[in-house]
DORO-279236 format. One record per residue: z, x, y of N, C-alpha, C in turn; residue in three letters. Coordinates in steps of 0.05 Angstrom, whole numbers, plus 5000, padded with zeros to 4 digits. Each point is the difference from the previous one (the first is absolute). Layout:
residues N
ZXYZXYZXYALA;...
***
This chain:
residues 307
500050174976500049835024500050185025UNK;498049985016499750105034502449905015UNK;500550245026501149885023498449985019UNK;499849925014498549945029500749965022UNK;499250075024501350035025497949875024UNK;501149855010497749755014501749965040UNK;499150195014501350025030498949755018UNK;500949915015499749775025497350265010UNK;497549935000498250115022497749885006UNK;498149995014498949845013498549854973UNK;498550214984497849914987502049874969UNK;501849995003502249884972501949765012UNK;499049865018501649785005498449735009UNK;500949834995499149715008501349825010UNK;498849805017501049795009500149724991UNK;498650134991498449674979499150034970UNK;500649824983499750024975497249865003UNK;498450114972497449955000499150174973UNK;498549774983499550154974497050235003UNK;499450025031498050135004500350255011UNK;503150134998500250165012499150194977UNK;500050305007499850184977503050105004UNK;500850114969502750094999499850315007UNK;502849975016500550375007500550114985UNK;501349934971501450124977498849874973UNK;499550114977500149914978502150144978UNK;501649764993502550104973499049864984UNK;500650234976500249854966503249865001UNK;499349764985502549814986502550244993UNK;502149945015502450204984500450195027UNK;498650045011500350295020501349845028UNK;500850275017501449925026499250045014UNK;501249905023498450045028503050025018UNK;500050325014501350005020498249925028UNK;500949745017499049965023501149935025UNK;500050165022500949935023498549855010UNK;501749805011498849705009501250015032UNK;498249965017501849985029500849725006UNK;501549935019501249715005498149815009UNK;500249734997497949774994497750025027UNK;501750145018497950005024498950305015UNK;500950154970497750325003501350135019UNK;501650065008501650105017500050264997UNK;499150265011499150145001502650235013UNK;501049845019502950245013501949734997UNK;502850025001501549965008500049785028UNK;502049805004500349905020503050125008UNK;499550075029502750075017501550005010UNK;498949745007500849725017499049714994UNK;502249795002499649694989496849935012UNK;498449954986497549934999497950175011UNK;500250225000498450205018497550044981UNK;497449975010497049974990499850324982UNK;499950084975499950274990496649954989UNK;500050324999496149974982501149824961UNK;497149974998499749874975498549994986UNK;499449954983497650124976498149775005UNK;500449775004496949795009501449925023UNK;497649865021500549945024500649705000UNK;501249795007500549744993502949924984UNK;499349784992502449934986499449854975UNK;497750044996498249964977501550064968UNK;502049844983500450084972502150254999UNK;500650124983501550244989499050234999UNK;501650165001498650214996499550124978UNK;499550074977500650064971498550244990UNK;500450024975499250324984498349774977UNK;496750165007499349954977496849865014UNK;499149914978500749964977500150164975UNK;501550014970500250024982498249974974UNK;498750155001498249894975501549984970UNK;500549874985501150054971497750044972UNK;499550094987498050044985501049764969UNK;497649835007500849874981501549744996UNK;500350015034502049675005497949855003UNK;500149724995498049764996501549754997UNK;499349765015500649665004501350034971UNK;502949834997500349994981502250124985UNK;501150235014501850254990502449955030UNK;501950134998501350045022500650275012UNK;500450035020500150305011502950105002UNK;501350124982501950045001501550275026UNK;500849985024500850175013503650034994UNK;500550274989503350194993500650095032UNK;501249915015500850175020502450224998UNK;499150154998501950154988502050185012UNK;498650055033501850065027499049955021UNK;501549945018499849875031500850065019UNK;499750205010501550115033499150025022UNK;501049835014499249985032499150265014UNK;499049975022500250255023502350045017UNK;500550125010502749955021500549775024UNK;497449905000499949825025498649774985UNK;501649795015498749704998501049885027UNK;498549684994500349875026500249614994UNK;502049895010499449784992499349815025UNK;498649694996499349955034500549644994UNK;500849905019500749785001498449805017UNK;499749774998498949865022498150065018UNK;497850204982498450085007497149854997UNK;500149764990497949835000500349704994UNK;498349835011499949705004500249904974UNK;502349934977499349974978503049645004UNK;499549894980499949764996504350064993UNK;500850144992502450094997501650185025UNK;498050075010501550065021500849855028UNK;496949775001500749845010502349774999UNK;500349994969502849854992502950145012UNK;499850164999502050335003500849965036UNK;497849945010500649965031498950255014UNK;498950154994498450305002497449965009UNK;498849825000497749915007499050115039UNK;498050264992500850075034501450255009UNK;502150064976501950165000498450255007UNK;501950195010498750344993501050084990UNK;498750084970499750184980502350135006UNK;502350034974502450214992498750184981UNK;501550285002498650194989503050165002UNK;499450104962502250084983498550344996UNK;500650215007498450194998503150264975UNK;498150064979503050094982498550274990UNK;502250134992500850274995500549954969UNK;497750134985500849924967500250324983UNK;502349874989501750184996499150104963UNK;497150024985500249924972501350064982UNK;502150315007501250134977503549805004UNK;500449925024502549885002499249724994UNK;498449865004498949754989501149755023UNK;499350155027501149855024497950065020UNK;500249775014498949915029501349925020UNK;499650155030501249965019498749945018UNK;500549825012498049945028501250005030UNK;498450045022500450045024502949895003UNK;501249804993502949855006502150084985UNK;499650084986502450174975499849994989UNK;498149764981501149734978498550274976UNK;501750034973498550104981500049844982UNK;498350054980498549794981500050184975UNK;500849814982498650164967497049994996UNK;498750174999497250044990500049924967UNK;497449834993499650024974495949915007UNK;499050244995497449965012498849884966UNK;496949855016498549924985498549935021UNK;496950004978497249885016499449765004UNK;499749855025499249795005497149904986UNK;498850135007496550064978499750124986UNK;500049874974498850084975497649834990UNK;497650075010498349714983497050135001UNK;498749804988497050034995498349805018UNK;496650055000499549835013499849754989UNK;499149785019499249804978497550024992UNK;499049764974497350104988497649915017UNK;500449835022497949935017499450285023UNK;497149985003499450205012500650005032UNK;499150185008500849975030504050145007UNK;499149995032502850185002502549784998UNK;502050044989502449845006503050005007UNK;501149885023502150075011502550124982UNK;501550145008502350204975502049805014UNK;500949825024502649855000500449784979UNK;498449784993501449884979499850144972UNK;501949944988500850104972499249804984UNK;498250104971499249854977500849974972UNK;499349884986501950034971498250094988UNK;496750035005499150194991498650245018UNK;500650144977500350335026501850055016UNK;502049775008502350205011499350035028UNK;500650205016500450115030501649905008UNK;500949935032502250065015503249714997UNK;500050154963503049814986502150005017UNK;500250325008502250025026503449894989UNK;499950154963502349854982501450255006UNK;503049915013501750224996500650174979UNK;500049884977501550004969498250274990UNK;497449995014497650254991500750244999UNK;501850124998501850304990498550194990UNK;501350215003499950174980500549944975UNK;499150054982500849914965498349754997UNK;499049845023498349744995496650084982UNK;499249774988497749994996498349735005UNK;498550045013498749715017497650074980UNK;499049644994497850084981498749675024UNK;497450154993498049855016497749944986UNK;498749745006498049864976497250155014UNK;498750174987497550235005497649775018UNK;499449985024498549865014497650064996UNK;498950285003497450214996499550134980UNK;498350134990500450254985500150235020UNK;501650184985501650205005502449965017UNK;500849715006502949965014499050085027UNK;499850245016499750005024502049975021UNK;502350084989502649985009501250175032UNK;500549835012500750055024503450035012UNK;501950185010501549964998501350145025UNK;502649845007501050135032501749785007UNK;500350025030502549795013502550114987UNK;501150315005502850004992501649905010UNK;501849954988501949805012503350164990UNK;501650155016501850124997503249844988UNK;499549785018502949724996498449815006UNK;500449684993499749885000501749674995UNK;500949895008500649764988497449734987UNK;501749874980498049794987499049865024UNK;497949975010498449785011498550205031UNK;500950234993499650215026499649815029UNK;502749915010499949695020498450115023UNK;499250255008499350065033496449954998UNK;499650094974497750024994499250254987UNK;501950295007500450234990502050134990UNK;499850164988503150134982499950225020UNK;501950294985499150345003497949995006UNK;498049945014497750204990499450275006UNK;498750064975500550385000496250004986UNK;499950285003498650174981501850054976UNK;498050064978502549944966498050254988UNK;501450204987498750104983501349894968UNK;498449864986500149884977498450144979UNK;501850014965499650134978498849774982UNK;497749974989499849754987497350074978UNK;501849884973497450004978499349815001UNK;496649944988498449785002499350014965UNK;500649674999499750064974498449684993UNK;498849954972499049654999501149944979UNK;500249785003501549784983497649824987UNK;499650014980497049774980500949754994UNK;503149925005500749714998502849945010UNK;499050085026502949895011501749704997UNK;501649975003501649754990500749825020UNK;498650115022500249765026497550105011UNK;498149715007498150095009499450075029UNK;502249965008499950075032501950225011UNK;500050045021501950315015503649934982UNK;500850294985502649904988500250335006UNK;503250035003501050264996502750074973UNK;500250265000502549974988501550265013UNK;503049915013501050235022502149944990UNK;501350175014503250074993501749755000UNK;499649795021502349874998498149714984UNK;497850034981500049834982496549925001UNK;498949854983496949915001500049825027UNK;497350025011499549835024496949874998UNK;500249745005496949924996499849835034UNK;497249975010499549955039499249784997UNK;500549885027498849775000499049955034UNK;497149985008499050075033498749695007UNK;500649805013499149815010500550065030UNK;498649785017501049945027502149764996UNK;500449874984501249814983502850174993UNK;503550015006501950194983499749834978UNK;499549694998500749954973498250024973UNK;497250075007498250044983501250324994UNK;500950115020499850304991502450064980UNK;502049835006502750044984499749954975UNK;497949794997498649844975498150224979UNK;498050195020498950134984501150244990UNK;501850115016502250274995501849814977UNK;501049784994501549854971499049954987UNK;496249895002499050064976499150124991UNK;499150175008499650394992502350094978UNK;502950005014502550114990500249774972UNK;500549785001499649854973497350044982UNK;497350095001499250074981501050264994UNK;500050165017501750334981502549924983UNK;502049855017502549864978498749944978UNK;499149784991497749944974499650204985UNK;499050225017498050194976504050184998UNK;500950055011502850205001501549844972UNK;500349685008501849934980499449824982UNK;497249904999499549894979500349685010UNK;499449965020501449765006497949795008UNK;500249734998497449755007501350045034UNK;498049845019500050135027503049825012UNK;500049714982502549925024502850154985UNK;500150034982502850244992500150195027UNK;497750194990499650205026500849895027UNK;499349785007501449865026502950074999UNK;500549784981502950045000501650245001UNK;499150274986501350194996499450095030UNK;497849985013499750205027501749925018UNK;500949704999502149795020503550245003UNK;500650134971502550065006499450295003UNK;497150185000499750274990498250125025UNK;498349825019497750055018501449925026UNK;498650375012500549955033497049935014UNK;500749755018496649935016501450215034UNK;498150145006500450225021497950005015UNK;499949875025497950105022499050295005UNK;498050035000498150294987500649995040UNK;498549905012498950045034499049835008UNK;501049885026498649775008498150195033UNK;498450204988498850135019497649955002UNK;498049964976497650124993498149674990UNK;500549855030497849804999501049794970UNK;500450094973501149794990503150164988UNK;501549724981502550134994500250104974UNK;502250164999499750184980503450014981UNK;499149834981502350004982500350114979UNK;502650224986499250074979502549964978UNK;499449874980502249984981501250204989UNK;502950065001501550204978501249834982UNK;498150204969502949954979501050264989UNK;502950005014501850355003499950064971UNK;499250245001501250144976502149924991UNK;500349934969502349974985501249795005UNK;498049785010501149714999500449764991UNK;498150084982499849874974500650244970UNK;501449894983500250304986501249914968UNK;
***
């Protein structure tokens, strides 16, 4: 198995997913990819001051910034893309921003109008802390906001909403180190795009943004020939997770429970309303982010909770 090493630079990044791009990288199934990913909006230096204009890798506000694409040799409709994250560490600097745009929650919020708060932090990765301009420190536990493929229709397509197939901007806290996100193969060769580090975060990332950082991330790519949920499912430290993305929360809560009840089925042998029942005293329903145009729910069933 190869390692590979994949840098944020002009000709290795995108804004837009698109099964027409050509890939910057090609991995065999099994091998890794070390890749530095810069923060969702390409940030190029440091900010020094609460909202101060810095250079950036595209001009606009056009999508994410990301690494890739990924070619996989051998992925095809049908299989799942299995991503091992296997390490995750921020850069020293992130930034978080608030009430920085006309969005339908902030107007609830009373912010509507507001000027933009800006959280500018000092990340700390070997102490596993964040400090920002006001004192406040924070536990770091980084993971990628984007992990995904394109979709199979041609043409370019936006990286903010998140899909159940192919994945991109899940924006799931729970995405760790030790996680493995498996993703239903949209293209051949996967074409995997990945970035938006995200240093801390809470479930539903309320401002619209977490940390955001640059991430250098350790990750094997591997395929799966019959995955057991046909849509975006992980398995991380604090237990299996299956998504659910509507503009609808209750379709989404719906598709993240019935995702997680067919894996119960195939886990325990069970007809689907048992599996109900058992997920009622064993399943957490968790707002993924109410950021990214629709909502994003994802079910936990914790390790060792059924046993």
């Amino acid at each position: 198995m190869a390692e590979h090493r994949l840098d944020s630079v002009r000709d290795t990044v995108t804004r837009v997913f698109s099964r027409e791009l050509p890939a910057v990288l090609t991995v065999d199934p099994g091998d890794t990819v070390v890749v530095h990913s810069l923060d969702s909006s390409g940030h190029l230096e440091r900010k020094r001051t609460p909202g101060e204009a810095t250079p950036r890798m595209f001009e606009g506000l056009r999508g994410h910034c990301l690494a890739g694409p990924i070619a996989v040799r051998g992925a095809a409709p049908g299989m799942a893309l299995a991503v091992r994250l296997e390490s995750l560490r921020p850069d020293d600097w992130g930034f978080t921003a608030a009430a920085s745009a006309d969005t339908p929650l902030n107007r609830r919020l009373g912010l509507a109008g507001a000027d933009p708060a800006w959280l500018l932090w000092e990340l700390d990765a070997d102490a596993g802390t964040g400090t920002n301009q006001h004192g406040h420190t924070v536990s770091l536990a980084p993971f990628l906001g984007v992990i995904g493929m394109p979709p199979a229709e041609p043409g370019e397509h936006s990286t903010t909403p998140p899909r159940a197939f192919g994945g991109g901007n899940i924006d799931c806290r729970e995405l760790v180190a030790g996680s493995t996100l498996f993703l239903p193969v949209t293209v051949p060769d996967a074409l995997l795009c990945v970035g938006d580090g995200h240093a801390a975060q809470g479930d539903g990332e309320v401002s619209g943004t977490a940390i955001e950082c640059g991430m250098t991330t350790r990750l094997t790519l591997d395929l799966e020939t019959a995955p057991p949920v046909p849509t975006a499912h992980a398995l991380t430290p604090a237990g299996r997770l299956t998504f659910g993305f509507d503009q609808d929360l209750n379709e989404a809560s719906a598709a993240a429970l019935d995702a997680m009840l067919t894996w119960m089925m195939s886990l325990f042998g069970l007809d689907r309303a048992t599996a109900l029942a058992l997920a009622s005293s064993t399943v957490d329903l968790r707002v993924t982010q109410v950021a990214n145009q629709v909502w994003g729910v994802h079910a936990v069933l914790p390790n060792g909770a059924v046993r």
